[in-house]
N, CA and C atoms as an extended XYZ file, in Angstrom:
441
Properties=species:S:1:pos:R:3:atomname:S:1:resname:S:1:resid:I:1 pbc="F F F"
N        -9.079        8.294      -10.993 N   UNK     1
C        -8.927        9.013      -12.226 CA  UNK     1
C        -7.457        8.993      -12.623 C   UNK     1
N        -7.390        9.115      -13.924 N   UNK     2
C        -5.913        9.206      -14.507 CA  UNK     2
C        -5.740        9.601      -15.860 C   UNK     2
N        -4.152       10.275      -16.059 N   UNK     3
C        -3.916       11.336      -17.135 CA  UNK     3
C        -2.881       10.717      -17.254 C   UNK     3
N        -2.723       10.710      -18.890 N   UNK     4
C        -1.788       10.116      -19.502 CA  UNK     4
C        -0.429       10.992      -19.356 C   UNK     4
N         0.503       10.805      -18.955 N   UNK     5
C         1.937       11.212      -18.893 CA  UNK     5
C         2.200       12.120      -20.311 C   UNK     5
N         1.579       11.177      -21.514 N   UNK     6
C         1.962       11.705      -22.606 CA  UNK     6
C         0.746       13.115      -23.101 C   UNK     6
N        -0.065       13.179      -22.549 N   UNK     7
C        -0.663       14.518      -22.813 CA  UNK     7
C        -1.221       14.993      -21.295 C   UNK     7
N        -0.777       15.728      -20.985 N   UNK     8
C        -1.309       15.896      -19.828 CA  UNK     8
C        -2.506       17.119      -19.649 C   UNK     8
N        -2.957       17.439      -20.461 N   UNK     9
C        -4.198       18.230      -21.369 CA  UNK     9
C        -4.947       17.413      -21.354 C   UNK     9
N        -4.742       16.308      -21.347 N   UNK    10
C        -5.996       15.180      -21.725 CA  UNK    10
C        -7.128       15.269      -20.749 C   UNK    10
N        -8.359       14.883      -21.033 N   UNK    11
C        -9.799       14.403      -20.059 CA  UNK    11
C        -8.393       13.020      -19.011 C   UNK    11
N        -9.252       12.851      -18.083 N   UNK    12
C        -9.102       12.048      -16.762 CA  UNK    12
C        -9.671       10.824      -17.132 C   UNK    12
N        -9.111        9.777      -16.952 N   UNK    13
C       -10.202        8.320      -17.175 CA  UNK    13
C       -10.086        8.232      -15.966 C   UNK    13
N       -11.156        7.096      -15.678 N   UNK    14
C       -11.631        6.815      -14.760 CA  UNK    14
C       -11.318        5.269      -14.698 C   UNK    14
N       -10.576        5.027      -13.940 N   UNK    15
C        -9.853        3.596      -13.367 CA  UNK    15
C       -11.102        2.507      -13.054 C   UNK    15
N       -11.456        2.969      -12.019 N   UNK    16
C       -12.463        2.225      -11.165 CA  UNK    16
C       -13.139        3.239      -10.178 C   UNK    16
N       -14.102        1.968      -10.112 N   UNK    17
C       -15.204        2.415       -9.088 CA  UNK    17
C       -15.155        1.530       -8.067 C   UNK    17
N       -15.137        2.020       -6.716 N   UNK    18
C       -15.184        1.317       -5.806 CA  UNK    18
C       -16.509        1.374       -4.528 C   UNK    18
N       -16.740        0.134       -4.117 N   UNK    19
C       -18.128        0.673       -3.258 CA  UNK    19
C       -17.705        0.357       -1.761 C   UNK    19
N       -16.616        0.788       -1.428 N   UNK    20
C       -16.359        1.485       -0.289 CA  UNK    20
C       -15.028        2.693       -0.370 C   UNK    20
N       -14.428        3.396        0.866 N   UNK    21
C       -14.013        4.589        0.591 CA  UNK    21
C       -12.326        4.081       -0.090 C   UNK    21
N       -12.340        4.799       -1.164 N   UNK    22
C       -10.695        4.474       -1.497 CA  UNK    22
C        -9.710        5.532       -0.979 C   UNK    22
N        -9.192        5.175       -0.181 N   UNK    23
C        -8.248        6.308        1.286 CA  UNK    23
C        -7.243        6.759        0.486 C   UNK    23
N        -6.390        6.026       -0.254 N   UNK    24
C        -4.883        6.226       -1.060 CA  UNK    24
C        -4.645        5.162       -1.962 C   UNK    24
N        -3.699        5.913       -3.180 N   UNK    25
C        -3.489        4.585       -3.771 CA  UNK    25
C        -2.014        5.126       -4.335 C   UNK    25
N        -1.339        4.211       -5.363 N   UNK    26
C        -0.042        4.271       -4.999 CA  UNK    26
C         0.058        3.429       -6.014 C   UNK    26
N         1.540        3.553       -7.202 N   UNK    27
C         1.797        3.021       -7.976 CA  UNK    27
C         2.805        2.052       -7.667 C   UNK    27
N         3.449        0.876       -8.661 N   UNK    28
C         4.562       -0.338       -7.791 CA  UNK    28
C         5.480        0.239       -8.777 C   UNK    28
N         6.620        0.500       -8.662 N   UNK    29
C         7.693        0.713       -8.954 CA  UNK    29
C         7.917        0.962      -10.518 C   UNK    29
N         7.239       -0.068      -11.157 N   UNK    30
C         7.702        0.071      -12.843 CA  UNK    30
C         6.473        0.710      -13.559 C   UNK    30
N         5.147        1.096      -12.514 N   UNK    31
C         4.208        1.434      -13.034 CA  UNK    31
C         3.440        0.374      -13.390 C   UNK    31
N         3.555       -1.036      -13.300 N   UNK    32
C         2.559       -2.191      -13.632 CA  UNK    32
C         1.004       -1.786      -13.166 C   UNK    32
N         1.104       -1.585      -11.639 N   UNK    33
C         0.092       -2.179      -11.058 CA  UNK    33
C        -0.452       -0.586      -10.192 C   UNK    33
N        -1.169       -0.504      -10.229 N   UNK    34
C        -1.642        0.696       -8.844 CA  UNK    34
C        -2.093        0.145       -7.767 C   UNK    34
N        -1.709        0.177       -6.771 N   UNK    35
C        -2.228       -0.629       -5.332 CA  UNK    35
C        -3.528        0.261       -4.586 C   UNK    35
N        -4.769        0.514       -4.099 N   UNK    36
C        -5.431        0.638       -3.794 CA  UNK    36
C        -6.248        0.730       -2.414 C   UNK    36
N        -6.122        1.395       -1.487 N   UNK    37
C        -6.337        1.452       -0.142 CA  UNK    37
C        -7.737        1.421       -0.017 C   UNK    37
N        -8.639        0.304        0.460 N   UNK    38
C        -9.939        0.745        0.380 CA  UNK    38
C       -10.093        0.772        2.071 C   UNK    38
N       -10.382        1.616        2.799 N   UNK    39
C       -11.091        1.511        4.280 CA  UNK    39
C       -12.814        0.518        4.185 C   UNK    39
N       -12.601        0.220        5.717 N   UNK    40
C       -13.895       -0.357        6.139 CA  UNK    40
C       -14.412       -1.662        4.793 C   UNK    40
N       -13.684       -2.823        5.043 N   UNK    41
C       -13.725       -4.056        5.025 CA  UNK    41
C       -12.507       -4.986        4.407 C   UNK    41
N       -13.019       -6.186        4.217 N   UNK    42
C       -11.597       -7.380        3.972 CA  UNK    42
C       -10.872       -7.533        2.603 C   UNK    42
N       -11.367       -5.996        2.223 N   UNK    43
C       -10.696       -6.035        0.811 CA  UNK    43
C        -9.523       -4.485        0.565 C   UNK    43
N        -8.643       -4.576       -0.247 N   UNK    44
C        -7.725       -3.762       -0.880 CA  UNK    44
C        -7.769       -4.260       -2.217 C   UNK    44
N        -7.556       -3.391       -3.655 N   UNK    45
C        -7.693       -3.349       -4.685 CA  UNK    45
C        -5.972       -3.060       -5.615 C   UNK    45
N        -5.976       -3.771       -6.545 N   UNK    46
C        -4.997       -3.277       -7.555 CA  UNK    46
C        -5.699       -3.324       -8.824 C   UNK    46
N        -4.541       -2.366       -9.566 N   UNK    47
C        -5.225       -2.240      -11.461 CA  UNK    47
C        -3.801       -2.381      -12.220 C   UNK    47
N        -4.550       -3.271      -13.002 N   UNK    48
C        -3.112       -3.739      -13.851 CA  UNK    48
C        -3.293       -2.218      -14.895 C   UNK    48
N        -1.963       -1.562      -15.085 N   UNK    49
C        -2.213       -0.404      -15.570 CA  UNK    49
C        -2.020       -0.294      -17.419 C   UNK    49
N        -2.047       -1.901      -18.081 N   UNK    50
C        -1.749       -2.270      -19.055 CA  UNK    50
C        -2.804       -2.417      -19.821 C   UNK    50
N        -3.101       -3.482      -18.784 N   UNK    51
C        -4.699       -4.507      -19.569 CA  UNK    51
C        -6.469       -3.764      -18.671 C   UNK    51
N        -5.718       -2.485      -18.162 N   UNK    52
C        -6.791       -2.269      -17.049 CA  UNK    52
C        -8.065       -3.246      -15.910 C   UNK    52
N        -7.163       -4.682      -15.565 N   UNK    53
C        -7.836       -5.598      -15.006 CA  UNK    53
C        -7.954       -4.956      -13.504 C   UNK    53
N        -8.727       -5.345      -12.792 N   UNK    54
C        -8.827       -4.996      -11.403 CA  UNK    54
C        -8.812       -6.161      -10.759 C   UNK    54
N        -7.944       -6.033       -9.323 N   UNK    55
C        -8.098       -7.501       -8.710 CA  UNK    55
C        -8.176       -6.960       -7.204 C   UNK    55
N        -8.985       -7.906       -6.895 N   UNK    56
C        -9.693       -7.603       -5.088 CA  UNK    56
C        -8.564       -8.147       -4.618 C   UNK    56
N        -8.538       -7.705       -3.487 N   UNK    57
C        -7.041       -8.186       -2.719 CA  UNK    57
C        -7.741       -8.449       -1.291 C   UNK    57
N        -6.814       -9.450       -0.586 N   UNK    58
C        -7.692       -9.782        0.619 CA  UNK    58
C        -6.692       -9.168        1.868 C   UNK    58
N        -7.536       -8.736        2.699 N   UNK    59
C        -7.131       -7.880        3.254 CA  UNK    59
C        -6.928       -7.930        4.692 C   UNK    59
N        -6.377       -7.139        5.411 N   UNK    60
C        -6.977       -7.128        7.065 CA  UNK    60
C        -8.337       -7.050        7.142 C   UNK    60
N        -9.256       -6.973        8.262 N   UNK    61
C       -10.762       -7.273        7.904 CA  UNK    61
C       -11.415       -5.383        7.813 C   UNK    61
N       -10.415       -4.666        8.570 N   UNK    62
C       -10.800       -3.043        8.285 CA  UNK    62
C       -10.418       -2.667        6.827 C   UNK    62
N        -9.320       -3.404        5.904 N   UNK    63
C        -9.191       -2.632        5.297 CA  UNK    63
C        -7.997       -1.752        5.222 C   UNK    63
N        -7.664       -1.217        4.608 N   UNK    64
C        -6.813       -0.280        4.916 CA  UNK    64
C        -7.055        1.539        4.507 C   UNK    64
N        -5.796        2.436        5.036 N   UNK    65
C        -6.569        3.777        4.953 CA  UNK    65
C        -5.016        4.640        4.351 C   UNK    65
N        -4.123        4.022        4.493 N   UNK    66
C        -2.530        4.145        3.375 CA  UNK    66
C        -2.164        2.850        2.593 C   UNK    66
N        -1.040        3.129        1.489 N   UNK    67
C        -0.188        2.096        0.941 CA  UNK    67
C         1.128        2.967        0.543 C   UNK    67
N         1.792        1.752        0.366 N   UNK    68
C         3.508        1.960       -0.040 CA  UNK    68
C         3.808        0.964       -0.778 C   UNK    68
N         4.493        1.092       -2.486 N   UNK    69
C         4.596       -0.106       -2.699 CA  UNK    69
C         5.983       -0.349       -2.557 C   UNK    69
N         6.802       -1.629       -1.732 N   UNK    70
C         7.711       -2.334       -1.888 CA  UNK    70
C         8.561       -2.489       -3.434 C   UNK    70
N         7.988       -3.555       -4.211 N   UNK    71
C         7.998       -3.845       -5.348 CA  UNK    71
C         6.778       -3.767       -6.302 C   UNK    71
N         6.810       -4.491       -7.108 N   UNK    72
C         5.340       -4.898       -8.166 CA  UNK    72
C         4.340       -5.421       -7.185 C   UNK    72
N         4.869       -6.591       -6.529 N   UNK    73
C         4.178       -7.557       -6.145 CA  UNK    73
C         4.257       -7.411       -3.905 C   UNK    73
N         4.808       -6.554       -3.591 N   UNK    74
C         4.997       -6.618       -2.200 CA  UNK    74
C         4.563       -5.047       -1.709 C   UNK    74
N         3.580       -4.848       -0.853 N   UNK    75
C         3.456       -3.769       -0.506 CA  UNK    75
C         3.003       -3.954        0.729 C   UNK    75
N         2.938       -2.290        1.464 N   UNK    76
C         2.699       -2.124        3.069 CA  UNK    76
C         1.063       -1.246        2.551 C   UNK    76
N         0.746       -1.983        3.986 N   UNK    77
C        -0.842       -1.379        4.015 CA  UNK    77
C        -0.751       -0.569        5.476 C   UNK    77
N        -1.322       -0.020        6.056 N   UNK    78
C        -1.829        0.726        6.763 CA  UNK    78
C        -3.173        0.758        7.126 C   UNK    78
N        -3.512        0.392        8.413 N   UNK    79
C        -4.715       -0.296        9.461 CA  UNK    79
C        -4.717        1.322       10.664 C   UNK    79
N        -6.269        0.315       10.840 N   UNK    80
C        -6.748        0.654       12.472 CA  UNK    80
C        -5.518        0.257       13.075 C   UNK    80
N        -4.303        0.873       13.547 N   UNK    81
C        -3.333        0.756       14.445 CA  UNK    81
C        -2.718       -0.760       13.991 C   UNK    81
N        -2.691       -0.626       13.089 N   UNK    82
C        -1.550       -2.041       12.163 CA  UNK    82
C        -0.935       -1.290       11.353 C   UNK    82
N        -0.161       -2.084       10.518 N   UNK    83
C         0.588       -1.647        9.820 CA  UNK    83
C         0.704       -3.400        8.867 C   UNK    83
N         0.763       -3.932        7.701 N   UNK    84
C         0.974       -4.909        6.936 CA  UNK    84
C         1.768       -5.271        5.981 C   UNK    84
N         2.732       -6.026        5.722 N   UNK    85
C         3.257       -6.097        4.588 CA  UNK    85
C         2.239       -7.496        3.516 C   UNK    85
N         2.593       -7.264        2.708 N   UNK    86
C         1.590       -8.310        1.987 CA  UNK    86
C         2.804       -8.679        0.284 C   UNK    86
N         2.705      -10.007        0.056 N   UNK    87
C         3.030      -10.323       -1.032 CA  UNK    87
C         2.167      -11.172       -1.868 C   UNK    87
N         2.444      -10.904       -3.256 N   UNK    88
C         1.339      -11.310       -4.051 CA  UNK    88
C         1.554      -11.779       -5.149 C   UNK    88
N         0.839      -12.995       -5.941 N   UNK    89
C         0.876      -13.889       -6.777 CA  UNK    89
C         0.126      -12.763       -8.032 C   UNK    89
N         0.991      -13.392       -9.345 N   UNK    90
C         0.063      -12.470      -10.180 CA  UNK    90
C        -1.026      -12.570      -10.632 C   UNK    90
N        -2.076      -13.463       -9.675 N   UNK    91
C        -3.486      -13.454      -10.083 CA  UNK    91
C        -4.332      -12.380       -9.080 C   UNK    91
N        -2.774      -11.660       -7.826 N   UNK    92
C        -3.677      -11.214       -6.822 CA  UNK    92
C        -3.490      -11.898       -5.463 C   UNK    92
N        -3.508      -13.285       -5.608 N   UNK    93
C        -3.543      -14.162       -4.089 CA  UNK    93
C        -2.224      -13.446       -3.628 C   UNK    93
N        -2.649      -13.904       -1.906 N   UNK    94
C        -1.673      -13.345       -1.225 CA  UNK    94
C        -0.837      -14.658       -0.837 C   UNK    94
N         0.122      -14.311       -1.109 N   UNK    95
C         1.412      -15.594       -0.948 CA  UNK    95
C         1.918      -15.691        0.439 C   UNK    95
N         2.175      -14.427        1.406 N   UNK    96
C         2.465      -14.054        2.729 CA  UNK    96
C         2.048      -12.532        3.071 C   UNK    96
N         1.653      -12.789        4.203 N   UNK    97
C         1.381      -11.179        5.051 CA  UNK    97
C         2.448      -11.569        6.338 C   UNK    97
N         3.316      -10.137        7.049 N   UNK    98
C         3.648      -10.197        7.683 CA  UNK    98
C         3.292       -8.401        8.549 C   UNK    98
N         3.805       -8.315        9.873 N   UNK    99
C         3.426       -7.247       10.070 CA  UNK    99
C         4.285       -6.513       11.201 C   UNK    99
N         3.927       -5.309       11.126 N   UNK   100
C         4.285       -3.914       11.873 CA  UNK   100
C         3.653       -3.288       13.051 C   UNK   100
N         4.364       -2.637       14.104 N   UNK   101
C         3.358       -2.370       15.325 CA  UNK   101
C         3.643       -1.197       15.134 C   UNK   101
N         2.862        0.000       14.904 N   UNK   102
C         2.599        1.260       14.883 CA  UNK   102
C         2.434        2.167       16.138 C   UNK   102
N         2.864        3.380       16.583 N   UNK   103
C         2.505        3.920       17.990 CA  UNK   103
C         0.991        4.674       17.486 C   UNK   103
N         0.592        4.646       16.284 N   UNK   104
C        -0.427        5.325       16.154 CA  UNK   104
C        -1.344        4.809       15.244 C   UNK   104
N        -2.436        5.521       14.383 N   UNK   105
C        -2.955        5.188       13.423 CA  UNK   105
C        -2.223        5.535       12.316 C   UNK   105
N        -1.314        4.363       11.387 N   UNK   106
C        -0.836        5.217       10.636 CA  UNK   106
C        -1.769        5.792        8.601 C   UNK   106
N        -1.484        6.687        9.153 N   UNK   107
C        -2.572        7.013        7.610 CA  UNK   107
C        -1.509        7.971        6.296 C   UNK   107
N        -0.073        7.845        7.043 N   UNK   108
C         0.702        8.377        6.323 CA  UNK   108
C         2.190        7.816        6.012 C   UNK   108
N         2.566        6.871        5.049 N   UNK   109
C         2.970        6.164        4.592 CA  UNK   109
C         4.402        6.521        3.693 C   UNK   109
N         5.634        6.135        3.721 N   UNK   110
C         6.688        7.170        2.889 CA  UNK   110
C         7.975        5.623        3.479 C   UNK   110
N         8.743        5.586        1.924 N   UNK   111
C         9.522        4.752        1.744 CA  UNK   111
C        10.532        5.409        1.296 C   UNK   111
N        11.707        5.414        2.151 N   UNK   112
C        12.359        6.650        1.615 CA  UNK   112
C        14.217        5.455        2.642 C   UNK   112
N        15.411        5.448        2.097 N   UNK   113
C        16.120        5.188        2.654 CA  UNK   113
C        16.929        6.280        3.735 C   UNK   113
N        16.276        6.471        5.181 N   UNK   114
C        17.205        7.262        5.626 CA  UNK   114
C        18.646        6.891        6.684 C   UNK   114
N        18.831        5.996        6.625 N   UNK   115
C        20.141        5.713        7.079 CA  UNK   115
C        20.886        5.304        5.815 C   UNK   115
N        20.865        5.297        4.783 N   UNK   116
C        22.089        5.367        4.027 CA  UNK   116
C        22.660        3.879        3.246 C   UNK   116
N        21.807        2.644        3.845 N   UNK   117
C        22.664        1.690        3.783 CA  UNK   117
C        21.576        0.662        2.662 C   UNK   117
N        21.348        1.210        2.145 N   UNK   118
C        20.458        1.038        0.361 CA  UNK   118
C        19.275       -0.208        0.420 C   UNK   118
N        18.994        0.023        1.807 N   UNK   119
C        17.141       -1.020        2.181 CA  UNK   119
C        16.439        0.289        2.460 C   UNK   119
N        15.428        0.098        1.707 N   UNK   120
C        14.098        1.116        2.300 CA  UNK   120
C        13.375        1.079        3.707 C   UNK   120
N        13.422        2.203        4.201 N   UNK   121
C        13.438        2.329        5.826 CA  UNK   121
C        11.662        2.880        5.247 C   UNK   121
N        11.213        2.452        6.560 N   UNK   122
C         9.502        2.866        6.284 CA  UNK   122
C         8.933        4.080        7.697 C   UNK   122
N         9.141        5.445        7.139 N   UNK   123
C         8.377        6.294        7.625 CA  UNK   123
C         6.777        6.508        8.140 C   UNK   123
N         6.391        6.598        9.508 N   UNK   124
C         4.688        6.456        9.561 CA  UNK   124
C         4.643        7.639        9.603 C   UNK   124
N         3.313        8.181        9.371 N   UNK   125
C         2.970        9.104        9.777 CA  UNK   125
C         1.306        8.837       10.468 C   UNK   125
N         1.081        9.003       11.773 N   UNK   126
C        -0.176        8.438       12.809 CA  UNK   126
C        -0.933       10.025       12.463 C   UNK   126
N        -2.021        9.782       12.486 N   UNK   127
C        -2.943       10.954       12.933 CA  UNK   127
C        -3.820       10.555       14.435 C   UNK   127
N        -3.015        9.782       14.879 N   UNK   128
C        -3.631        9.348       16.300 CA  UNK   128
C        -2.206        9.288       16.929 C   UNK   128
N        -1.999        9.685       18.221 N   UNK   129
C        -0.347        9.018       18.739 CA  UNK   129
C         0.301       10.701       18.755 C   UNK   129
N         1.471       10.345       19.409 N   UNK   130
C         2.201       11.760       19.599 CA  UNK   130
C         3.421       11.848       19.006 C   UNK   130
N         4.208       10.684       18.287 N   UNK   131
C         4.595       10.587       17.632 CA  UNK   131
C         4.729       10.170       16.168 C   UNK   131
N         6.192       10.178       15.258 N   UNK   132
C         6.150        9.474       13.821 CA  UNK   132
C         6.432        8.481       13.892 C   UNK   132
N         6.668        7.293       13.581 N   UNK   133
C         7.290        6.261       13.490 CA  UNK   133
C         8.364        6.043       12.049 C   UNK   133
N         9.637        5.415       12.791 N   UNK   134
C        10.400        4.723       11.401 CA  UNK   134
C        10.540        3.644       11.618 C   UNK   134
N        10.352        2.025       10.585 N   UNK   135
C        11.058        1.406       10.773 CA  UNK   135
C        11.962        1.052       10.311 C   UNK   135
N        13.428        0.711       10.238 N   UNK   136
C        14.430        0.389        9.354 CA  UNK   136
C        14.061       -1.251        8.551 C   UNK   136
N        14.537       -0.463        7.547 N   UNK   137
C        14.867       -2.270        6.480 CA  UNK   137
C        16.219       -2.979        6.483 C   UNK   137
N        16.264       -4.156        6.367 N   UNK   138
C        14.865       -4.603        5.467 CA  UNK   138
C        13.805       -5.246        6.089 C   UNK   138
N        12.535       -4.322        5.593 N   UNK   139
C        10.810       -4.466        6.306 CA  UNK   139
C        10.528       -5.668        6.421 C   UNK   139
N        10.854       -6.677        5.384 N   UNK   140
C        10.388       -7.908        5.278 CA  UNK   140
C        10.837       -8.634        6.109 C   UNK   140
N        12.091       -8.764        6.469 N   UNK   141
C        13.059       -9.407        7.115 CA  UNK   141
C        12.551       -9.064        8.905 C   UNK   141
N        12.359       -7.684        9.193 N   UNK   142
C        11.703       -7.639       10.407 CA  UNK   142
C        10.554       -7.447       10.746 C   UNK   142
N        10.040       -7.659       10.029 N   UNK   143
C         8.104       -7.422       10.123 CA  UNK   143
C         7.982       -8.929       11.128 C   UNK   143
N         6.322       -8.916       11.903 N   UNK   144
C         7.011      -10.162       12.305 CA  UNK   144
C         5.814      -11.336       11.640 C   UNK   144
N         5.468      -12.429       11.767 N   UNK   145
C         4.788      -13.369       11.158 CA  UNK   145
C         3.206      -13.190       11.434 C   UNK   145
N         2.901      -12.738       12.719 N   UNK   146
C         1.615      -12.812       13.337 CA  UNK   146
C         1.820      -11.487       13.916 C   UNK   146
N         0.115      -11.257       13.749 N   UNK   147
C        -0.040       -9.763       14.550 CA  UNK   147
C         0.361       -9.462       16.142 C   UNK   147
């Protein structure tokens, strides 16, 4: 669902429908695109927030259950005890996935720079595990190629 910025009184539209669970979703930086967390299978979703197109995104095979977006086109997903970065062509295809080792399940997701030195450091938050996880940026640069 979604409310226009410019009236916020307004009825809710309704984006999409999805036929499995949509966990989180998450806008890319300039507002283009909304990225889409669907759990339980090989897909994740975006919506062009212009032309209201929807595009299936291919996924880890669970799915994911958080997102974070990077840029427009680069975002982190959140797995059964993964963690993903993913980049993307503007039809949707995925151009590269690289990835993250998590101490937990992470289902809580936050891009926030906390050391100071102007790359986005990536906060987990596990609901499995005894700890949080951070990793420092830049994500891309240390994520690694294969799970």
């Amino acid at each position: 669902m979604y409310v226009s910025g410019k009236d916020w009184a307004a009825e809710p539209t309704q984006l999409a429908q999805f036929d499995r669970v949509a966990r989180q979703a998450a806008p890319s930086p300039s507002g283009k695109w909304v990225y889409v967390a669907l759990e339980i299978g090989p897909k994740n979703a975006r919506i062009n927030m212009d032309s209201g197109e929807i595009q299936q995104l291919e996924a880890a095979p669970n799915g994911a259950v958080s997102v974070a977006t990077l840029d427009d086109d680069t975002v982190v997903w959140g797995g059964p005890n993964s963690i993903y970065l993913q980049k993307f062509d503007a039809s949707g295809k995925v151009l590269a996935t690289r990835w993250l080792k998590p101490s937990g399940y992470p289902t809580g997701l936050q891009l926030v720079d906390l050391d100071g030195d102007g790359e986005q450091d990536l906060l987990v938050l596990n609901s499995a595990g005894d700890v949080a996880d951070v990793f420092y940026g830049p994500l891309w640069a240390r994520a690694l190629e294969s799970q």
